[in-house]
N, C-alpha and C positions, 0 to 999 in steps of 0.2 A: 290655085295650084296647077303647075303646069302639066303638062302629060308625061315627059322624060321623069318630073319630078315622082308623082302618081305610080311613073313604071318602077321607079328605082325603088321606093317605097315597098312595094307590093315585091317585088323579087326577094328586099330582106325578110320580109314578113316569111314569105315560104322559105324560104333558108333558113330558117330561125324555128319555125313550127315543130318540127320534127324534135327536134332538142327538148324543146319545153314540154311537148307529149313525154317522150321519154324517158324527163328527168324525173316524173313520176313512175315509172315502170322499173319494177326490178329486175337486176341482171346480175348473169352468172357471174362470180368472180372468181376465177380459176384458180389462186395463189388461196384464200381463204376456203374453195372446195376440197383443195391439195392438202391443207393443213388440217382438216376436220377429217376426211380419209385417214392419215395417219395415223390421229388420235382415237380414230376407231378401232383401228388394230390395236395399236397400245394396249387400251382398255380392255376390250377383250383378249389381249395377252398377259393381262394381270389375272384374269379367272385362269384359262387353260392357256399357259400352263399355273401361272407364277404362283396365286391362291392355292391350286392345287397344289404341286408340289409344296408348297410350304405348310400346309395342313398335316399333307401325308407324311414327311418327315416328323412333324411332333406328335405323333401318334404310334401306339406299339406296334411291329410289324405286321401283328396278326388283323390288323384292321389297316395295312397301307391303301390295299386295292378298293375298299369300301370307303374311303373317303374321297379318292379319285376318282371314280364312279359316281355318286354322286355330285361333283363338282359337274361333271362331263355331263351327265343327264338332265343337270340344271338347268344347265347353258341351251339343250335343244328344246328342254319343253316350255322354257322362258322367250325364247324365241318365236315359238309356234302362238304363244298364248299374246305375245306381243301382238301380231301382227294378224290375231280374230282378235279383237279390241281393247286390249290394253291400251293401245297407244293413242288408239281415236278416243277413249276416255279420258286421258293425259290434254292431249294436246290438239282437240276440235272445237267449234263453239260447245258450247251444253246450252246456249239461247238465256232461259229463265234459271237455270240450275248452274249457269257459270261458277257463279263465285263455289259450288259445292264441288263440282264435277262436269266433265265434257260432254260430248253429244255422240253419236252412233255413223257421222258421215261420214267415218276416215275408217271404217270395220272393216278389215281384208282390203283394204286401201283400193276401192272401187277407181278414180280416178287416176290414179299415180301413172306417170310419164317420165320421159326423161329430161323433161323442160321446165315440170314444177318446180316453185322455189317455195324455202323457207327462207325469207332475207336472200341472200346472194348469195345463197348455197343449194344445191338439190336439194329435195324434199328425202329422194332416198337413202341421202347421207346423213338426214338432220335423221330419219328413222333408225339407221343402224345403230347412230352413234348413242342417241337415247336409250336403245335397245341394251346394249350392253355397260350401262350402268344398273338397268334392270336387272341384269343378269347375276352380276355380281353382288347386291344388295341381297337375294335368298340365298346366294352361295357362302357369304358371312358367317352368316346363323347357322350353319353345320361346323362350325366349332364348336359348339355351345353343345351340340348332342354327338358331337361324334362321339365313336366306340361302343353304341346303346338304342340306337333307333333303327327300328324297320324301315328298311329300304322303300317297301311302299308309302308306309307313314310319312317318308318324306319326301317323297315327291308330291301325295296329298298335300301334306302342311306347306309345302313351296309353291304349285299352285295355288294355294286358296289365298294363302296371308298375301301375292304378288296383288290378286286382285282385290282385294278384302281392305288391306293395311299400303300397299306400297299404292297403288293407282290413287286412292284421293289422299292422302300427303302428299303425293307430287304435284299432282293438279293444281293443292293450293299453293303453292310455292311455285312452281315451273310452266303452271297450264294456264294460268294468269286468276286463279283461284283466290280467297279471300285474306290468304295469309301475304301472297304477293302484293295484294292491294293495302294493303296495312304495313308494307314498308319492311318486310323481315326480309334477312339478305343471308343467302346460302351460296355461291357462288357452284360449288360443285359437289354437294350432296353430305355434307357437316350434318345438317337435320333429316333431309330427304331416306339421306343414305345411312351413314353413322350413329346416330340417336336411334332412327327408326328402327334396325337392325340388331341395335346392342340392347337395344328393351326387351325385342322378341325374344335374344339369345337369353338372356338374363329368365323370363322369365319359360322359356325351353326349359333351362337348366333346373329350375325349382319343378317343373311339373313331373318330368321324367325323373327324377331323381339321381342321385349319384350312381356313379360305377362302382361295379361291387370289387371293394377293397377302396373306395375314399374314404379318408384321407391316408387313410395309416398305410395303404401301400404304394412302394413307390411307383410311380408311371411316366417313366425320361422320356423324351423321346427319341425312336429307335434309329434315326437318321438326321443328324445334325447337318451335311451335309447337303441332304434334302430341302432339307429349314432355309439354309442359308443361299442355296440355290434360289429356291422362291421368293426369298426375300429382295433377292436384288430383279428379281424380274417384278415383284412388285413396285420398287422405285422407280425404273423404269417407264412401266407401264405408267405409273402416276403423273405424268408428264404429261400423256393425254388426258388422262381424269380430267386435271386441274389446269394447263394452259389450252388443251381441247375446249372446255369449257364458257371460253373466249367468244370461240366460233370466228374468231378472224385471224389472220397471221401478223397482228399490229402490233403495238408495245404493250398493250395492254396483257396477251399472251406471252410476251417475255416477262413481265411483271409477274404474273402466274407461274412461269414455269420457277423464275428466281426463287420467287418468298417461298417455292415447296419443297427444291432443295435443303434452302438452309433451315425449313422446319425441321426436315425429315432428321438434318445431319445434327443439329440441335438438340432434338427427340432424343436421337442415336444417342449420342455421347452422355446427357444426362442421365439418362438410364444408366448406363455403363458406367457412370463415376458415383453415382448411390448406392449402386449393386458392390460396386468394389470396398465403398468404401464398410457398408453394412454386414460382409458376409467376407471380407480380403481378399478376395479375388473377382478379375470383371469375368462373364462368362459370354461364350461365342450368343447364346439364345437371348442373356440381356439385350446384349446391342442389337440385336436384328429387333428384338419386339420393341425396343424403344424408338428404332427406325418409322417400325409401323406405329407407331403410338402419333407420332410428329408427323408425319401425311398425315392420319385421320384427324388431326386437331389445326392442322392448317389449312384444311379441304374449305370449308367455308367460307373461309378468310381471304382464298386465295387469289381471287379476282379483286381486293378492296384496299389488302393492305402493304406495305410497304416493308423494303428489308428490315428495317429496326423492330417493326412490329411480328414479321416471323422468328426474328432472334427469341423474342420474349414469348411468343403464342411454342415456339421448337421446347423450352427451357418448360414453360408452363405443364404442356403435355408430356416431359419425363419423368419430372416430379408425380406429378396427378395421378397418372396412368400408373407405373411401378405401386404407388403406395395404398391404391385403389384396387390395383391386382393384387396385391398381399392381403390389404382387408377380406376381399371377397372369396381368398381362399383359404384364407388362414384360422381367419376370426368370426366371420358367418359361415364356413366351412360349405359352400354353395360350390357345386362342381358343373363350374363351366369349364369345360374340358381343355377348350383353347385359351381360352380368356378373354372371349370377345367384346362382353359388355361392360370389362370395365378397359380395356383397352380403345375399341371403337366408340362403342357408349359414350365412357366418361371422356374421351376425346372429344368427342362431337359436338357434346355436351358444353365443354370448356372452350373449344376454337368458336364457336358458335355464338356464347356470350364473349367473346372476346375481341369477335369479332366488330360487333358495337362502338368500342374500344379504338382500337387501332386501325380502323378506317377513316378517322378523323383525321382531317388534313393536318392540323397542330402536331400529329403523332408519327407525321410519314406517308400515311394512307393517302391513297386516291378521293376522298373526301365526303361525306356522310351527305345524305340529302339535303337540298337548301331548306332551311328553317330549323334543321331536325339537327339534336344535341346525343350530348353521349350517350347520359343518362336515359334520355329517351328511346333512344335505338336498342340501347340493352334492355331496355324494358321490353320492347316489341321482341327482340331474341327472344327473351327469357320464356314469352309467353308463349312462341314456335315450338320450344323444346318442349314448354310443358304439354301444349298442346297434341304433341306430336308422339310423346311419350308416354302419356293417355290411352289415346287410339291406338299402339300398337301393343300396349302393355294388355290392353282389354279384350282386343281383337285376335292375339296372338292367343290368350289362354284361353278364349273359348272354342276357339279351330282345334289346338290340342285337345280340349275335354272332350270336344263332339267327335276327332278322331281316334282318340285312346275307348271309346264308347264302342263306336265304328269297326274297326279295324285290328285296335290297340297300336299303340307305339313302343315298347318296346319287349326289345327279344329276353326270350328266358336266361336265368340266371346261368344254364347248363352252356347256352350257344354264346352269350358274353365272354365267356372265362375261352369257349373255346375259339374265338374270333368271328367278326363278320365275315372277313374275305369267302371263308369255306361254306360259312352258316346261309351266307346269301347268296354268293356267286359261284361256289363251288370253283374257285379258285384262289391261289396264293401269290405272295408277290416277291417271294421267293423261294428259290427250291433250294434242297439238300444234299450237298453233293460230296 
């Protein structure tokens, strides 16, 4: 070989080096860090405001200010609790304890810079943005007790069950935990979030018991306007939940934000054409809670599957959810205040296994794992939810029994009748003029 030849050689080689070193090296990718910001906001603009407001509007005035209050207090001590280790348990090795739970390296996130990556994204955006599905997931379950629970009581019971019940469900599902390794697919928090939260409320609602005058009196709510406000900041917001959830600004994220639309508007109008057609008239609170009915049953679904399958998974959740919320009110006469476990619950529940389903590429879906059949995949759902549903059903009632011990959780029958807002905070949330 000659020498020109030798030299020409070796100059590609070093022009070429650098490439190949760094096609393993991760880099920032600014459109996909832009897109995860965004959906950060979202999301946390579905708690404060949109969750709240839409709480506080279906609840009597005399408790508007104690349910947004708690929404608000949620969100700061979920935060604080995230970031001493919540999330280094989520989402660090855990070494020998992986498949159960994470590890302690990532506690007050010793390391963190502005250069770390998660994938091609900061690491401080993959934290916030985790953060605030956290957030929102104990903020849920204050429908379930509003109007009835000591303000301390739940802020205990919202810390404990975050680290108790929400930290190893997510783990196994999101932190690469055993349920991930087994093939169960939640795209944006169907089980993690919806299941896990509509069992707590659910079984909130049995421990505390009803509000005094369930059933036989009536309890409208005192701001329909409120409701419907919130309601549409939660659509909204949903966009981040569920094409957030992505983590990139690809098709894959448009695929997500599409099939959550036409869940949501599916949900919507189902509700609203059973309501009308059962009782002759559709009402403004039908359709907003059928809204929400259709997000929380397309939430898992919604990274997998295709429009035809949100058509049917939007339709599935109006039905389910409406006649599920009747049962649970009507006929086991269970006073979950807002209606969250059979609305998010039995959504989560249903988009969940449904999702098995309509991921299949034959159905529309982006495509079920290679080897892996319907049947099968439903089967692995089925066992997420029950699994999942377990742990916080069990976990939830002993945090309440050891806090109603504790502390007690609810206010006396004299400070109910006369509202939280004054009983707790010594203020109103509206005056008398």
């Amino acid at each position: 070989m000659s020498f020109s030849t030798r030299y020409v050689m070796r100059t590609l080689l070093l022009l070429l080096l650098p490439t190949v070193v760094l096609a393993d090296t991760p880099v920032l990718n600014q459109a996909n860090t832009a897109w995860v910001l965004t959906s950060t906001a979202l999301v946390l603009f579905m708690t404060i405001p949109g969750l709240s407001l839409f709480y506080a509007g279906l609840v009597r005035s005399k408790n508007v200010l104690s349910v947004l209050m708690q929404c608000f207090a949620i969100t700061c001590m979920v935060s604080i609790l995230w970031l001493a280790g919540v999330y280094s348990f989520i989402f660090s090795d855990g070494g020998s304890l992986q498949a159960v739970i994470g590890g302690a390296s990532k506690v007050f996130l010793p390391d963190i810079n502005t250069t770390a990556l998660i994938g091609d994204i900061p690491e401080t955006v993959y934290f916030m943005f985790q953060m605030t599905f956290a957030i929102i997931t104990p903020a849920l379950i204050v429908g379930a007790f509003a109007e009835r629970m000591k303000f301390s009581a739940m802020l205990c019971f919202s810390g404990l069950w975050l680290i108790i019940v929400y930290m190893p469900v997510c783990h196994w599902m999101w932190g690469g935990g055993w349920l991930a390794k087994l093939g169960a697919m939640d795209f944006a928090g169907g089980i993690v979030i919806h299941v896990n939260a509509g069992v707590a409320a659910l079984v909130s609602a049995l421990v505390l018991g009803k509000r005094k005058g369930f059933p036989t009196t009536a309890m409208p709510p005192h701001n329909m306007t409120m409701v419907v406000t919130g309601a549409g900041m939660l659509w909204v917001g949903w966009f981040g939940f569920n094409a957030g959830s992505a983590l990139t600004s690809d098709g894959r994220a448009g695929m997500a934000l599409l099939v959550t639309h036409i869940g949501a508007a599916t949900g919507s109008l189902t509700w609203m054409a059973i309501e009308w057609k059962r009782f002759g008239k559709p009402s403004v609170l039908g359709i907003v809670t059928g809204m929400v009915a259709g997000l929380g049953t397309i939430t898992p679904a919604s990274g997998f599957v295709g429009p035809f399958g949100a058509l049917v998974i939007g339709v599935a959740a109006g039905f389910v959810c409406f006649y599920a919320t009747q049962y649970v009110k009507r006929t086991l006469k269970i006073d979950d205040s807002l209606d969250v476990f059979p609305v998010h619950g039995v959504g989560g529940v249903t988009g969940s296994l449904l999702t098995g389903v309509f991921a299949a590429s034959s159905l529309g879906g982006l495509g079920l794992p290679e080897g892996v059949s319907i049947i099968n995949q439903v089967g692995v759902q089925a066992l997420a939810v029950i699994v999942t549903a377990a742990w916080s059903a069990l976990f939830s009632y002993l945090i309440l029994k050891g806090l109603d011990k504790w502390i007690g959780l609810r206010v006396t029958p004299d400070e109910e009748v006369e509202g939280l807002d004054t009983v707790l905070h010594e203020e109103t949330g509206y005056l008398d003029l």
